[in-house]
Each structure stands twice: as C-alpha cells, then as structure tokens.
N, C-alpha and C positions, 0 to 999 in steps of 0.2 A: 504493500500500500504506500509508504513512504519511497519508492523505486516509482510510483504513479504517479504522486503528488509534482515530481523533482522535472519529472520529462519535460523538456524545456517547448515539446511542440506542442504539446495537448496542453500548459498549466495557463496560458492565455484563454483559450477556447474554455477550460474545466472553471477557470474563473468568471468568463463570462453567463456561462453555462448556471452556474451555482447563483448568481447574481439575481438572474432572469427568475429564476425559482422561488428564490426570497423576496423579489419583487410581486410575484403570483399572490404568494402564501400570505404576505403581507395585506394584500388587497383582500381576499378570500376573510382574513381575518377581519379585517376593518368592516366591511359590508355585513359578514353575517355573523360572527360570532361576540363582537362587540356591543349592536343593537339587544341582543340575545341575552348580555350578560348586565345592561345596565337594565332591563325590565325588570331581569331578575332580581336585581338590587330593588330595584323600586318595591316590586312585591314583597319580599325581605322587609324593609323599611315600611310597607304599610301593615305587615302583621304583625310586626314589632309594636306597632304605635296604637295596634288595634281599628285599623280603617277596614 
C-alpha cells in the first residue's frame, strides 16, 4: 500500500481522485444528513421542554 501511495504516476491522478470523492460525500452530507440531524435536535429539544 505505501509502494501505491509513492508511484509518482498515479499519486496526482489518486489525489485528485480522492479529492473528487470528499467533495461528493461532502455535498451528500450537507443536503441530507445535516437537514436530518438538526430536526432531530429540534424534536430532542421539544420533548425535553415538553412541547
């Protein structure tokens, strides 16, 4: 794995590559797991408070 990372022809392309996928996962996050998670708070916070 460390002899994969090093290859000087692939670690441009494996960088870019990994970049593009954090960018995805990033976005995937923000749209639906965020919305998702602050309802849940709110719901949290209302039967805490007894609403």
């Amino acid at each position: 794995m460390k002899d994969f990372l090093i290859d000087e022809d692939g670690n441009i392309l494996q960088g870019v590559i990994w970049t593009i996928v954090g960018v995805i996962v990033a976005a995937v996050f923000l749209q639906y797991i965020l919305p998702g998670l602050r309802s849940g708070v709110q719901k949290m916070g209302n039967a805490l408070s007894g609403n």
